[in-house]
MOPAC internal coordinates of N, CA, C and O (Angstrom, degrees):
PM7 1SCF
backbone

  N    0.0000 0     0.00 0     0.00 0    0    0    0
  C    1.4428 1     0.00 0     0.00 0    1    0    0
  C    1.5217 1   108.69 1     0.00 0    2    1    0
  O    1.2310 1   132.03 1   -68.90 1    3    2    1
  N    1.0110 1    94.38 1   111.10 1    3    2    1
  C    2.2067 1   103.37 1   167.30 1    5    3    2
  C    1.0302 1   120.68 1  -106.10 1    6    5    3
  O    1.2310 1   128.52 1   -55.17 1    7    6    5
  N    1.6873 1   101.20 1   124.83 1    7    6    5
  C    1.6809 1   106.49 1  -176.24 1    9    7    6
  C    1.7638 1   107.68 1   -98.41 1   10    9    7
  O    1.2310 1   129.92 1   -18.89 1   11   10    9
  N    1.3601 1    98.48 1   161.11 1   11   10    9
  C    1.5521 1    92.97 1   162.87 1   13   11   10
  C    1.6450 1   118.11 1  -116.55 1   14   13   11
  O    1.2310 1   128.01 1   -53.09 1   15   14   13
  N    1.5003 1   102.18 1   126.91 1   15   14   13
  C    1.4691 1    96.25 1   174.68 1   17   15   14
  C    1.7029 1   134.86 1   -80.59 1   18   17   15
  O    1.2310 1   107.91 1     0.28 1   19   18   17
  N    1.0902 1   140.18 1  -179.72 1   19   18   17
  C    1.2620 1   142.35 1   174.35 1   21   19   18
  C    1.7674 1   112.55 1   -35.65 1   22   21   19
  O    1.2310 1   112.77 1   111.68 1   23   22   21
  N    0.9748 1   131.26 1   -68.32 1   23   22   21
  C    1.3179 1   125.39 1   162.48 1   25   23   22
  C    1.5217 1   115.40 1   -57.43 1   26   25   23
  O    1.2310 1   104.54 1   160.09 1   27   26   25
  N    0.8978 1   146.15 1   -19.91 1   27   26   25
  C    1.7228 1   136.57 1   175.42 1   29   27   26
  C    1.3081 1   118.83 1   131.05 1   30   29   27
  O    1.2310 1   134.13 1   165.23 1   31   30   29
  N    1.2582 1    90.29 1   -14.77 1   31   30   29
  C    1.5513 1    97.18 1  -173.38 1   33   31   30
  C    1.2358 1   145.02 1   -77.26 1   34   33   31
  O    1.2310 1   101.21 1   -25.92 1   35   34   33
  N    1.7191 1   151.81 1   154.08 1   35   34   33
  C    1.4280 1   106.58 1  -139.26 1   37   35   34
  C    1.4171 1    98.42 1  -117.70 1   38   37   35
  O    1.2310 1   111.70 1   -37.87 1   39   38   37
  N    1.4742 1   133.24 1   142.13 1   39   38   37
  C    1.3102 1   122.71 1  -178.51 1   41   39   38
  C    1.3027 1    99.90 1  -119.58 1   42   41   39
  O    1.2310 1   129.35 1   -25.84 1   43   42   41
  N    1.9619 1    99.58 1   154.16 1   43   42   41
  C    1.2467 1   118.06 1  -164.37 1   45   43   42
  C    1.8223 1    83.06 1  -109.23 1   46   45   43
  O    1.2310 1   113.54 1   -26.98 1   47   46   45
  N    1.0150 1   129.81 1   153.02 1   47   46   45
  C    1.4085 1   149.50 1   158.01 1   49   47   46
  C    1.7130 1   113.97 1   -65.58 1   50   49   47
  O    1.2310 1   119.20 1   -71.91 1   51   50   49
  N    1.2048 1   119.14 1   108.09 1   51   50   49
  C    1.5764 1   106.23 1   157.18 1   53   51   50
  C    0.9233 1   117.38 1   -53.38 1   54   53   51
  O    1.2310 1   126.12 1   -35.62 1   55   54   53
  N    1.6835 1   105.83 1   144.38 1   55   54   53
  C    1.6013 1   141.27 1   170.08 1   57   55   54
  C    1.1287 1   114.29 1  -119.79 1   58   57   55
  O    1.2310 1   118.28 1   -69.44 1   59   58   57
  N    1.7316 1   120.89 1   110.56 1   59   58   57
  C    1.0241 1   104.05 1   151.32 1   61   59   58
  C    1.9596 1   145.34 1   -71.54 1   62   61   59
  O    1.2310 1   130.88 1   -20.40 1   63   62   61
  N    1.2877 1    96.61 1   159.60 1   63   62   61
  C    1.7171 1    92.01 1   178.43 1   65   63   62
  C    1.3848 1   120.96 1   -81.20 1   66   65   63
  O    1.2310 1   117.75 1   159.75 1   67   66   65
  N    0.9412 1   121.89 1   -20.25 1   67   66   65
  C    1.2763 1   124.99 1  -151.17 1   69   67   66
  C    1.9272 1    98.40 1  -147.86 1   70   69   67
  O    1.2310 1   117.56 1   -74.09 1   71   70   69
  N    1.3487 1   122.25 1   105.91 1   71   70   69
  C    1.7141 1   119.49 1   165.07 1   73   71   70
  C    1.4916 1   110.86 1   -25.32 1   74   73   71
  O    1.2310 1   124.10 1   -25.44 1   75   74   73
  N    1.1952 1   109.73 1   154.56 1   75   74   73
  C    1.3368 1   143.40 1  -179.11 1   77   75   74
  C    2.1420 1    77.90 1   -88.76 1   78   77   75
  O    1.2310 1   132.98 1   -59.44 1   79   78   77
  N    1.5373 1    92.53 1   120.56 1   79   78   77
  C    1.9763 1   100.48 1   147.31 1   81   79   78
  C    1.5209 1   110.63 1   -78.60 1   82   81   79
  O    1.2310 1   114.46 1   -45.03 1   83   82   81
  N    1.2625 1   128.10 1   134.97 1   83   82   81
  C    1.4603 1   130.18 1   166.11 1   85   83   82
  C    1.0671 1    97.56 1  -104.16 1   86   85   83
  O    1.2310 1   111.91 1   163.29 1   87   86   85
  N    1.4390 1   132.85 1   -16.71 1   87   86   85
  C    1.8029 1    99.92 1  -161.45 1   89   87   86
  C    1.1411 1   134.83 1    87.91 1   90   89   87
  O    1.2310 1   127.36 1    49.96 1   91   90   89
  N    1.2916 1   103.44 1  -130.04 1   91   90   89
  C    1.6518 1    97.44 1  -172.08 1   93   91   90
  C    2.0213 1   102.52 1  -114.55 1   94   93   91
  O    1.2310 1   102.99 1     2.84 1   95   94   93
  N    1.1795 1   148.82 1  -177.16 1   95   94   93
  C    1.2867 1   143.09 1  -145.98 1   97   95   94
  C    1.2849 1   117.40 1   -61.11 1   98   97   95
  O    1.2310 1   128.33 1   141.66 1   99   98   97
  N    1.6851 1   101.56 1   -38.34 1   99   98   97
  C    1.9466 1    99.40 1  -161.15 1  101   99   98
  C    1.5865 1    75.68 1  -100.52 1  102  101   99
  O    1.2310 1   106.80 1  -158.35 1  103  102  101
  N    1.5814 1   142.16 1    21.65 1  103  102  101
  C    1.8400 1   111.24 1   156.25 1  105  103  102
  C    1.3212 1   104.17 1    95.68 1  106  105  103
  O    1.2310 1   119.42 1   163.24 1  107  106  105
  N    1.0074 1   118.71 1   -16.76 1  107  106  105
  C    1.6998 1   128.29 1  -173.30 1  109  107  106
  C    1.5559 1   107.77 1   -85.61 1  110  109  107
  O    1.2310 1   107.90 1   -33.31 1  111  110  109
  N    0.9839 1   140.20 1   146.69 1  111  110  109
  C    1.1047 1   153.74 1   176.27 1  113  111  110
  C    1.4571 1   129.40 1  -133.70 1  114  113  111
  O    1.2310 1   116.85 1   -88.12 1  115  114  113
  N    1.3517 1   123.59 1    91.88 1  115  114  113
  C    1.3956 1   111.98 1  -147.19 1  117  115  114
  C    1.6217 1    92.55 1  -130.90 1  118  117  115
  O    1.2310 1   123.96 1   -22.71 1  119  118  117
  N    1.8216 1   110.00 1   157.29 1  119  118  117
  C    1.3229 1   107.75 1  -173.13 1  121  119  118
  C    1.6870 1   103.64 1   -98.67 1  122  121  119
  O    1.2310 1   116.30 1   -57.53 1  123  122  121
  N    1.1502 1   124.64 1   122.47 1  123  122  121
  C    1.6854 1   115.84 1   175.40 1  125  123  122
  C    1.2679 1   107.70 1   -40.86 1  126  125  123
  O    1.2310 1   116.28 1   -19.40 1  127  126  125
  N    1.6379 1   124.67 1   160.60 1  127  126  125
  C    1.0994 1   112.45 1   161.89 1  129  127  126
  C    1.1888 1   121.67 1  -136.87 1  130  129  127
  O    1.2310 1   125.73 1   -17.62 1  131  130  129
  N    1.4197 1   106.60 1   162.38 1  131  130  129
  C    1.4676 1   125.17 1  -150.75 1  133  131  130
  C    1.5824 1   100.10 1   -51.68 1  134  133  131
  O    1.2310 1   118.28 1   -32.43 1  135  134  133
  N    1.3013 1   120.89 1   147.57 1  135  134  133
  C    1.4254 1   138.04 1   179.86 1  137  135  134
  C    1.4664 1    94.85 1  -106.11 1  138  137  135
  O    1.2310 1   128.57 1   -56.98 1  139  138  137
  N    1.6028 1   101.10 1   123.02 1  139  138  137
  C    1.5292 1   122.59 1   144.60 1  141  139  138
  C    1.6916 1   117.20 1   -36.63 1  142  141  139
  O    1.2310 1   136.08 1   -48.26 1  143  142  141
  N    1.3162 1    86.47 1   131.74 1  143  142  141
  C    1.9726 1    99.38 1   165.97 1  145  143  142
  C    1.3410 1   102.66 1   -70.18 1  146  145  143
  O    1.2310 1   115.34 1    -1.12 1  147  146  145
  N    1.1053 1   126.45 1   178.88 1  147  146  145
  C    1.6249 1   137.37 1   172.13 1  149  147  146
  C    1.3908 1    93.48 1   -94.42 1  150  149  147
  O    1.2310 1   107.92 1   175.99 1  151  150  149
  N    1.5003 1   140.16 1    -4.01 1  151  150  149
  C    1.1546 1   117.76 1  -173.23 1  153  151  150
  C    1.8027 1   104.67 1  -102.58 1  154  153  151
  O    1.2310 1   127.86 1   142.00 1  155  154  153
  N    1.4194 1   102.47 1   -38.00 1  155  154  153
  C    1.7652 1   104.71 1   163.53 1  157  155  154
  C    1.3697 1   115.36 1   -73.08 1  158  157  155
  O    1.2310 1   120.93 1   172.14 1  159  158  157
  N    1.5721 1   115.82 1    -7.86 1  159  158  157
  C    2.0709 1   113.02 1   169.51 1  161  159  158
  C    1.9783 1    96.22 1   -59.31 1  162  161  159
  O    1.2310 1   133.21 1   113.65 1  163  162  161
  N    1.7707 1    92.08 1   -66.35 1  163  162  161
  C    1.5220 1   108.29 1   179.11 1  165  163  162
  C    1.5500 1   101.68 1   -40.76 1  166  165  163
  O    1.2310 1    98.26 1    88.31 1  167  166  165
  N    1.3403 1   156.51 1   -91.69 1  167  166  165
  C    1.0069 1   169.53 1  -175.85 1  169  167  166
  C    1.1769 1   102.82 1   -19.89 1  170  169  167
  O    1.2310 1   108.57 1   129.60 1  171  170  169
  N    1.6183 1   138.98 1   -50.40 1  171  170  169
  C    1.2568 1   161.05 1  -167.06 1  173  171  170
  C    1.7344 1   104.54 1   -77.67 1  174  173  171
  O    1.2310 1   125.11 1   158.14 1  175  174  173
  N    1.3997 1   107.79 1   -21.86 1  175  174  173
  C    1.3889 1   118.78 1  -178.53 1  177  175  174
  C    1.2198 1   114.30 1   -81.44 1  178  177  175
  O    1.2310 1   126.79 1   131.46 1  179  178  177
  N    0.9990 1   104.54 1   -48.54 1  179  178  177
  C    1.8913 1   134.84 1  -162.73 1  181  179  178
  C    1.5248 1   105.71 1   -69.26 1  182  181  179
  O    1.2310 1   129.69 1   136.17 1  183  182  181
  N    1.4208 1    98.93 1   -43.83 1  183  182  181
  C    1.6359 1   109.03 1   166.50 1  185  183  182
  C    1.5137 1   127.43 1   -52.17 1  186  185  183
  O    1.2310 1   134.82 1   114.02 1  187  186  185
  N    1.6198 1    88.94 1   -65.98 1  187  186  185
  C    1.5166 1    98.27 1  -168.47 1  189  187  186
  C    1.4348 1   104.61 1   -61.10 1  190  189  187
  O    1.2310 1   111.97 1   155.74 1  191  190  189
  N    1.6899 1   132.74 1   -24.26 1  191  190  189
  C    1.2272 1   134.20 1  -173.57 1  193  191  190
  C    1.7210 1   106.87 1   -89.31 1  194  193  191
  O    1.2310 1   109.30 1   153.84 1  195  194  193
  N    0.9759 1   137.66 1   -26.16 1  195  194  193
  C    1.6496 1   116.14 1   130.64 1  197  195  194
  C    1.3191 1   141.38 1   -63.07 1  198  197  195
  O    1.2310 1   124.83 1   172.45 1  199  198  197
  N    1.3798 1   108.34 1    -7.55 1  199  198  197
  C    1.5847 1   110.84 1  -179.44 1  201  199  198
  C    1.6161 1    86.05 1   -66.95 1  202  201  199
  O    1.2310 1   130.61 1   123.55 1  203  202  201
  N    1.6624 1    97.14 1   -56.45 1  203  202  201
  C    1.9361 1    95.18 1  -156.80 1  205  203  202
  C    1.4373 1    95.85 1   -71.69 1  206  205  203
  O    1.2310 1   103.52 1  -175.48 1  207  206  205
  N    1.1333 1   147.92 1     4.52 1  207  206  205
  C    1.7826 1   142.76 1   169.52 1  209  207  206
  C    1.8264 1    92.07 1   -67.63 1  210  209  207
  O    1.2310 1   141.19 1   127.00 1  211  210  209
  N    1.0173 1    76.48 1   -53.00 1  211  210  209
  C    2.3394 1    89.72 1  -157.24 1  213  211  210
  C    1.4450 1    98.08 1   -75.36 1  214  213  211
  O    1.2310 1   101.91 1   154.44 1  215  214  213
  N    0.9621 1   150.65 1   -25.56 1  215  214  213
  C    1.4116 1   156.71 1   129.64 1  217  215  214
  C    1.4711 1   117.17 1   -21.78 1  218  217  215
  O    1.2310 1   126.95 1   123.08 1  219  218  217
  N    1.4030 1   104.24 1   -56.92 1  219  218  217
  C    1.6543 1   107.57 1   171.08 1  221  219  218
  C    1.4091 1   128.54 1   -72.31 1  222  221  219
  O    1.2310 1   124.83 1   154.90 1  223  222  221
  N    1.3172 1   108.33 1   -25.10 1  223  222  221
  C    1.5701 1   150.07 1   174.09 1  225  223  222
  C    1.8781 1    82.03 1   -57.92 1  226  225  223
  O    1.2310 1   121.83 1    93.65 1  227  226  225
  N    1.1908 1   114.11 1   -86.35 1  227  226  225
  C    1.3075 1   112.76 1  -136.35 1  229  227  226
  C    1.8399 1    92.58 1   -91.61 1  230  229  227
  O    1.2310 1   119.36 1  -173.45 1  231  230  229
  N    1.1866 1   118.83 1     6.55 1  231  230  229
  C    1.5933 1   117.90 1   177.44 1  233  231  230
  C    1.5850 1   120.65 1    61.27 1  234  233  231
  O    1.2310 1   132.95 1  -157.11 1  235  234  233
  N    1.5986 1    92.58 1    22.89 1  235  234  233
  C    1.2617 1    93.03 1   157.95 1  237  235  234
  C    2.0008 1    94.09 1   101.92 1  238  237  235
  O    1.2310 1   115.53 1   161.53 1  239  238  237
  N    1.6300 1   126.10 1   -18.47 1  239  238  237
  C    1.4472 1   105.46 1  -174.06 1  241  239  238
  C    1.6990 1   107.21 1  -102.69 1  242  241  239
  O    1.2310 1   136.39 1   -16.21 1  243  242  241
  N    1.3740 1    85.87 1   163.79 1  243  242  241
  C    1.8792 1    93.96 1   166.10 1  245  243  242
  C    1.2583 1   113.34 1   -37.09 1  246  245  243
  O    1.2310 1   117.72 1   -18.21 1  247  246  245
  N    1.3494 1   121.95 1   161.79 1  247  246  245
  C    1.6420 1   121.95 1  -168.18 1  249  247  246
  C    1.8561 1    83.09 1  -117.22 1  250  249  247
  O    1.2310 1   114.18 1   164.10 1  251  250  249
  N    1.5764 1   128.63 1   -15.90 1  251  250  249
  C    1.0935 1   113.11 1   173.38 1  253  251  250
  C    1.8334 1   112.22 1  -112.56 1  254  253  251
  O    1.2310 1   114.85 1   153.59 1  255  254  253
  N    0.8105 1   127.38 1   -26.41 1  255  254  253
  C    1.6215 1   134.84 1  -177.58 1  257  255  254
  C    1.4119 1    91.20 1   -93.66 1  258  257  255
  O    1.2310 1   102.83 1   121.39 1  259  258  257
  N    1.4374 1   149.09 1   -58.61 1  259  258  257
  C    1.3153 1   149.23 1  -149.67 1  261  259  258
  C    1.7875 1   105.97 1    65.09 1  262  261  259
  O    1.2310 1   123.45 1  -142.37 1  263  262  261
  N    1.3284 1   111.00 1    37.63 1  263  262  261
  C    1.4307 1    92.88 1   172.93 1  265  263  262
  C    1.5974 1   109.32 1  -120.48 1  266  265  263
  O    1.2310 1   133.73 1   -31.42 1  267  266  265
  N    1.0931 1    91.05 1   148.58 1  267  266  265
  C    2.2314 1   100.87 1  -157.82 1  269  267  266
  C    1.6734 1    91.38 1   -65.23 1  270  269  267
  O    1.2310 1   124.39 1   -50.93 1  271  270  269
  N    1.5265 1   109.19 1   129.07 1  271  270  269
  C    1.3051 1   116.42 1   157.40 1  273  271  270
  C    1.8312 1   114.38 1  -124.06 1  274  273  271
  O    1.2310 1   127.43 1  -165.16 1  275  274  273
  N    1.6160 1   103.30 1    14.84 1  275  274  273
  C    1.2471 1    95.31 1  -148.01 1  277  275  274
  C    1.6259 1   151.69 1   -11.78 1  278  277  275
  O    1.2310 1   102.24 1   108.96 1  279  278  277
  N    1.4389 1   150.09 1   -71.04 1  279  278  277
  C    1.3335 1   114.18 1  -162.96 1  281  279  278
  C    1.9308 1    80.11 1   -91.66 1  282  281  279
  O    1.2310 1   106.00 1  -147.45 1  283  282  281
  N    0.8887 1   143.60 1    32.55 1  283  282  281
  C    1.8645 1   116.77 1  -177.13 1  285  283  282
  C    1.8510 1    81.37 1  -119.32 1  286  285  283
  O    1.2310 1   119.61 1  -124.64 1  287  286  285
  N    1.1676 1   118.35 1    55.36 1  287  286  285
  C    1.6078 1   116.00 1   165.01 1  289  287  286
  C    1.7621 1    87.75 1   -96.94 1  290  289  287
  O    1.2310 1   130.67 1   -12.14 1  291  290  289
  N    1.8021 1    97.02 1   167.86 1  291  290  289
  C    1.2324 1   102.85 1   167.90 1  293  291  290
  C    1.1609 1   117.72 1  -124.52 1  294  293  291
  O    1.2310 1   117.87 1   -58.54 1  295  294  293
  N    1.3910 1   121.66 1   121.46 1  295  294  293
  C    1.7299 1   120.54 1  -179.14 1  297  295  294
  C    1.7439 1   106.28 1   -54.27 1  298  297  295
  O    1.2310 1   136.80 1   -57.74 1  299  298  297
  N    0.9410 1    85.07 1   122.26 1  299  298  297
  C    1.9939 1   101.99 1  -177.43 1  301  299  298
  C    1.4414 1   111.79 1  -108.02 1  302  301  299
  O    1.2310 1   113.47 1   -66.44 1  303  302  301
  N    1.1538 1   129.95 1   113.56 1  303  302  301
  C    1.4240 1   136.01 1  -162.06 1  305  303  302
  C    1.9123 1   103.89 1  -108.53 1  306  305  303
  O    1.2310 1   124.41 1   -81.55 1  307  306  305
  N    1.3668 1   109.14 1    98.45 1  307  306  305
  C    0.9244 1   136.43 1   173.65 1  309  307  306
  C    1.6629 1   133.19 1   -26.88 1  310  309  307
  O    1.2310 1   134.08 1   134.00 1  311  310  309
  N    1.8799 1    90.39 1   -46.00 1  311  310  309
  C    1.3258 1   108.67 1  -166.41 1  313  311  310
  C    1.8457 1    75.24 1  -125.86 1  314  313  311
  O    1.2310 1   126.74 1   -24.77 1  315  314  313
  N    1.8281 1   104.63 1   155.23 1  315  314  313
  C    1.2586 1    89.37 1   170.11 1  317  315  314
  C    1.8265 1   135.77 1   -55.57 1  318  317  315
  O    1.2310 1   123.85 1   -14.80 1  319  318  317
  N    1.2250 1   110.22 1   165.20 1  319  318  317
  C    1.2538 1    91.33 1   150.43 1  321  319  318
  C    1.2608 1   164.49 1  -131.43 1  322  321  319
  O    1.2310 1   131.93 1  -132.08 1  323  322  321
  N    1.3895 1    94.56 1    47.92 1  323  322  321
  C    1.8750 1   135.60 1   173.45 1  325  323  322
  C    2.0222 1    93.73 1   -81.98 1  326  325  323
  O    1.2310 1   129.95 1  -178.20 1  327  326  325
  N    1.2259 1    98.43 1     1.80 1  327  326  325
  C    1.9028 1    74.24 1  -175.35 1  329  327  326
  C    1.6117 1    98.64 1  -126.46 1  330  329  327
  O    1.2310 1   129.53 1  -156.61 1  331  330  329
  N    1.9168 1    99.23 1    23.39 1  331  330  329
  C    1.4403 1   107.22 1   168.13 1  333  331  330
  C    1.6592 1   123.08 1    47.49 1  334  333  331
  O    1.2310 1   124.79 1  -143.64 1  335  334  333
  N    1.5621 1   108.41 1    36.36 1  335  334  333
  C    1.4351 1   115.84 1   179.85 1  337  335  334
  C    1.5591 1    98.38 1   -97.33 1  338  337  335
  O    1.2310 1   117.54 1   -86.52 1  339  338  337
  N    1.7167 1   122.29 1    93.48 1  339  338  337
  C    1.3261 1   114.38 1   166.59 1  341  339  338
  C    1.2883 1   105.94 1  -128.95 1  342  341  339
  O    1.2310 1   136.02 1   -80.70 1  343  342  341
  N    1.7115 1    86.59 1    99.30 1  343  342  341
  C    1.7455 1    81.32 1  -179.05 1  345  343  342
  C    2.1124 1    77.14 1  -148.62 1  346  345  343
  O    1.2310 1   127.96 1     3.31 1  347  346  345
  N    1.4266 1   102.28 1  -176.69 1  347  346  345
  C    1.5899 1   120.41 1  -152.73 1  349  347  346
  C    1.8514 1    90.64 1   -93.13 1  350  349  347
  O    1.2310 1   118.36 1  -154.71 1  351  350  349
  N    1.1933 1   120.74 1    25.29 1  351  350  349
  C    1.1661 1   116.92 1   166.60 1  353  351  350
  C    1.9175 1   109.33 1  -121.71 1  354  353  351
  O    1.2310 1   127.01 1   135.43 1  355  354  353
  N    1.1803 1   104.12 1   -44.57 1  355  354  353
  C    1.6475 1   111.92 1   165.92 1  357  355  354
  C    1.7344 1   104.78 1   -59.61 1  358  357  355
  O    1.2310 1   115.14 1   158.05 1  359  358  357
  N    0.9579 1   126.83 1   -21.95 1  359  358  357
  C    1.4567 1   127.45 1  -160.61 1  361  359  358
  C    1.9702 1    99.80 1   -91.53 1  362  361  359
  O    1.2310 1   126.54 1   -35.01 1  363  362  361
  N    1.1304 1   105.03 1   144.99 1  363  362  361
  C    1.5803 1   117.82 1   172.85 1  365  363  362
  C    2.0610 1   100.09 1  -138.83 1  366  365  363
  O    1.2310 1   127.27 1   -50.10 1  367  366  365
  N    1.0587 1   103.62 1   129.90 1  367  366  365
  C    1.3893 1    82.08 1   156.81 1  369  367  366
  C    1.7567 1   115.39 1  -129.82 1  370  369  367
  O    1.2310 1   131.36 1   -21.00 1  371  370  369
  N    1.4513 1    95.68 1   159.00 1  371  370  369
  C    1.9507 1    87.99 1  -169.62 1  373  371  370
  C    1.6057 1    85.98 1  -161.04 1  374  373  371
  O    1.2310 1   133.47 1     8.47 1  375  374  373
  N    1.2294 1    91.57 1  -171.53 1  375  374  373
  C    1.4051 1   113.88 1  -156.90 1  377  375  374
  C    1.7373 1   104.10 1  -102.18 1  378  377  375
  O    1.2310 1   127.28 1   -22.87 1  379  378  377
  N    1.3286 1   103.59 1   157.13 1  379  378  377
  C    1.7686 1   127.14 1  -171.93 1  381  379  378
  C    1.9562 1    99.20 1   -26.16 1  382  381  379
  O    1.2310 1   137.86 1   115.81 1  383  382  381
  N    1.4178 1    82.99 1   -64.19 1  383  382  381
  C    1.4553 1   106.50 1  -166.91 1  385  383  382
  C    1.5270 1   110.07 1   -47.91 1  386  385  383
  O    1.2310 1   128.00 1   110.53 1  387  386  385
  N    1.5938 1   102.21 1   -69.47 1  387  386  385
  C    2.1449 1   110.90 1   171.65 1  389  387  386
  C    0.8985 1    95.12 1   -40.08 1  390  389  387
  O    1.2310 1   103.02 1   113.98 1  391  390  389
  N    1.7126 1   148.77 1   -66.02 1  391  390  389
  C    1.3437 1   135.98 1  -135.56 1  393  391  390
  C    1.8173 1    91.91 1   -73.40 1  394  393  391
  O    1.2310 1   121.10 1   104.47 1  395  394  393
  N    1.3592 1   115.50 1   -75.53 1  395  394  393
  C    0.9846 1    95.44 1   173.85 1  397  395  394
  C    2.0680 1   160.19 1    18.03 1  398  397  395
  O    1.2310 1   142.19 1    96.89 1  399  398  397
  N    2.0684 1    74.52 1   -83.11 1  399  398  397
  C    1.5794 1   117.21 1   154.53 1  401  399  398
  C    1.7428 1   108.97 1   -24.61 1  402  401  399
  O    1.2310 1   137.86 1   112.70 1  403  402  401
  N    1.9552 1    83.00 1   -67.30 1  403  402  401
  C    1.6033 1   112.88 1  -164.61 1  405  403  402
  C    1.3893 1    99.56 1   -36.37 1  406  405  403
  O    1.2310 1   125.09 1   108.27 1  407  406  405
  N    1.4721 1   107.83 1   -71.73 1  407  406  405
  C    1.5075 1   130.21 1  -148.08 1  409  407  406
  C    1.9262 1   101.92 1   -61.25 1  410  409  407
  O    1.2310 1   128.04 1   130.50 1  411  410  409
  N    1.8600 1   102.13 1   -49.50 1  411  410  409
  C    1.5739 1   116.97 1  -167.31 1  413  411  410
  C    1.7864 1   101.56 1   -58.56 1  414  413  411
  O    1.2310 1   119.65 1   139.55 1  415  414  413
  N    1.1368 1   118.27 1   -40.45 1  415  414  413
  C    1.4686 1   130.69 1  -164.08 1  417  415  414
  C    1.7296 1   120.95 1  -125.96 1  418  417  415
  O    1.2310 1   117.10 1  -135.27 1  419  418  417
  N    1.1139 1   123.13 1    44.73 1  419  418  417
  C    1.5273 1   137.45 1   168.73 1  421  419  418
  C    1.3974 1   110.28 1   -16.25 1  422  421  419
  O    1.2310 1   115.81 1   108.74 1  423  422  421
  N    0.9468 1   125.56 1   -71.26 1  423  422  421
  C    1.6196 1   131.46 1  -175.64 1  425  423  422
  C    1.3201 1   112.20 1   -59.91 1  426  425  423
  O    1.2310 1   117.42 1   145.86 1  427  426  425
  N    1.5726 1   122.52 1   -34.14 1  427  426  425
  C    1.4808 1   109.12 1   166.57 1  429  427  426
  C    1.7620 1   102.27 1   -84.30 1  430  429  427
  O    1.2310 1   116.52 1   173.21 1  431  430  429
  N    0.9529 1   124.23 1    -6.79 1  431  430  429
  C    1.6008 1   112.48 1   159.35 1  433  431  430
  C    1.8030 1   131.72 1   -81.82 1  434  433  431
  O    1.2310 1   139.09 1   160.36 1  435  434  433
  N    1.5495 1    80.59 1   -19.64 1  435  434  433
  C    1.9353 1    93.54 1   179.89 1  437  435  434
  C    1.8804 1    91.74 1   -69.15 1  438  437  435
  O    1.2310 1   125.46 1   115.68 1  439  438  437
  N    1.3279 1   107.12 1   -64.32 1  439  438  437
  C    1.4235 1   115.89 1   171.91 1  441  439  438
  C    1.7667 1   126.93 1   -22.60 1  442  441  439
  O    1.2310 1   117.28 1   117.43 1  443  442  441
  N    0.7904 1   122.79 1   -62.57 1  443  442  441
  C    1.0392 1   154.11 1   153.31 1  445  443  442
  C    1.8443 1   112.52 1   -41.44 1  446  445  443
  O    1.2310 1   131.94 1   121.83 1  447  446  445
  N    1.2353 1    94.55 1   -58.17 1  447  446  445
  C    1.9821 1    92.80 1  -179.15 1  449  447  446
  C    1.4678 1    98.74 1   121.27 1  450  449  447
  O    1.2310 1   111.49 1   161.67 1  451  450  449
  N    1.3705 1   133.63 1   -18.33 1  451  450  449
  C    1.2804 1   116.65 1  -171.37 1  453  451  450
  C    1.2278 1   121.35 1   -78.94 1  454  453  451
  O    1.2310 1   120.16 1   141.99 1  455  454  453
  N    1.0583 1   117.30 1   -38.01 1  455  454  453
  C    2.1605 1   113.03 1   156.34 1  457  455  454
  C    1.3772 1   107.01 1   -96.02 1  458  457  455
  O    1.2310 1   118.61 1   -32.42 1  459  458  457
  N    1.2301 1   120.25 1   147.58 1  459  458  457
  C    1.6626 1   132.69 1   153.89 1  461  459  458
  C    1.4953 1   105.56 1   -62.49 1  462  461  459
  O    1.2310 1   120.01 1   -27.12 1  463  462  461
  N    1.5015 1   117.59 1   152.88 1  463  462  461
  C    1.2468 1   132.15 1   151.32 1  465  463  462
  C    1.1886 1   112.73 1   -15.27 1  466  465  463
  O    1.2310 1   106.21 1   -23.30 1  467  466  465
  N    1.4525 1   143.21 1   156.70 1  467  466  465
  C    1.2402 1   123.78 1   140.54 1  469  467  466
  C    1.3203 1   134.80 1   115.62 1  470  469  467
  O    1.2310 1   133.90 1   130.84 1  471  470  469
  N    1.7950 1    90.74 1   -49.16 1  471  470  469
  C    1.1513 1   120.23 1   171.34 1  473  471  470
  C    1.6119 1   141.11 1   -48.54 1  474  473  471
  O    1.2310 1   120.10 1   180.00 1  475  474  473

């Protein structure tokens, strides 16, 4: 089938070669996802229950700006945390922006105290 467009000219329709995969009914195609061990649920616990310690600790502000964001702070883990240090001394919490900071500029965070050496 050839159409003609606005100037005269004649268009052919794309064809694909090869079907479209849908998947499964509604077209969506989604990857399951991975299930937690019971030992990273536990781990996942331990966390979030110092986040809200150090949260209460600091009344809710950045530990570097001091400006109140209360509960949308982010627990910031000091020391990595592959070496499973979650306790209320590895923990910092601060705001979108510091973390950021943290991550963009290391050495002014080693300075400071918010990453360890190393890190």
């Amino acid at each position: 089938m050839v159409t003609q467009t606005r100037n005269g000219m004649k268009q052919t329709p794309l064809k694909r070669r090869t079907p479209l995969n849908r998947g499964n009914v509604d077209g969506l195609k989604r990857t399951p996802l991975k299930s937690k061990s019971s030992r990273q649920i536990a781990v996942d616990e331990i966390w979030r229950g110092v986040r809200q310690q150090k949260i209460l600790e600091t009344g809710g502000y950045c530990e570097i700006c001091g400006e109140f964001h209360g509960l949308k702070l982010i627990a910031h883990h000091k020391l990595r945390r592959s070496y499973n240090n979650h306790t209320i001394d590895n923990c910092a919490v601060v705001c979108r922006d510091c973390h950021d900071r943290i991550d963009a500029d290391p050495t002014w965070a080693v300075k400071l105290g918010f990453k360890i050496k190393g890190y």
